[in-house]
N, C-alpha and C positions, 0 to 999 in steps of 0.2 A: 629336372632342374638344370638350370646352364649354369656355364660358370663367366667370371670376370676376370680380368688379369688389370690390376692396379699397380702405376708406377708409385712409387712410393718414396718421399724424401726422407731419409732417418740424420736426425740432426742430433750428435751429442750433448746438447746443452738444453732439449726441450722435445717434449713428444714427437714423435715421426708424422707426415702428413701424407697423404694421398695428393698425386701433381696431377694424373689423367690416369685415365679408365681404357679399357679395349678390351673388344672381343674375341681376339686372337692373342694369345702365347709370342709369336715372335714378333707381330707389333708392335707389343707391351716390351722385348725385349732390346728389340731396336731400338724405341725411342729411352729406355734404360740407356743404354749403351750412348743413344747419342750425347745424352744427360750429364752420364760420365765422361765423356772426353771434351766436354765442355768444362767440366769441373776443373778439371786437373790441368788445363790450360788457363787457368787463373794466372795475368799480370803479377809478375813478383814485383814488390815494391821497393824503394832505392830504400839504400840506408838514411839513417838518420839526418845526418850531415850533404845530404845530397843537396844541389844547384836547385834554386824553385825552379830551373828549365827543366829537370831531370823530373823533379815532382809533379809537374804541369803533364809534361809527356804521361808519365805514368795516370797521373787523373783521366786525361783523355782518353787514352787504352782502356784504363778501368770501365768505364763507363761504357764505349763501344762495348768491351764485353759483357759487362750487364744487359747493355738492349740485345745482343744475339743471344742470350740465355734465352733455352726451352724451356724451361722450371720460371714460370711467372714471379716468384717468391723467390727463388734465387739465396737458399741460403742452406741448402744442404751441405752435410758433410761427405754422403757417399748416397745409392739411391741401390734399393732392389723391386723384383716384381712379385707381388702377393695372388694366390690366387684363391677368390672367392665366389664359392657360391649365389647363383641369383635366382631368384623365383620369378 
């Protein structure tokens, strides 16, 4: 029996998802990894009271970082690798 190594989104507020699949342990790890340092680079947003130039800028960032996100769905909280059996 082989196995699978599943990147895996775990979202606090709704069941965990499977992002992508791989045959290898440190690919599945890498692209974890890369998953994460995309996360955690997420645009802080201005405060409240901020300039709509301040908001504008921040929109546009937002967004570029959305379309660089490797996580299609893009909505994880943290990500790990599962590994499962395959027949």
């Amino acid at each position: 029996m082989e196995t699978i190594f599943i990147v895996v989104a775990l979202i606090d507020y709704s069941p965990s998802r499977p992002v992508k699949a791989f045959k290898d342990a440190a690919q599945a790890e890498k692209f974890r990894r890369c998953c994460t340092e995309h996360l955690v680079s997420t645009p802080i947003s201005p405060s409240i009271s901020a300039s709509d130039i301040e908001w504008d800028v921040y929109d546009e960032s937002l967004k570029k970082w959305l379309d660089e996100s490797p996580d299609p769905e893009r909505c994880a909280d943290k990500y790990s690798v599962a590994e499962v059996p395959f027949e």
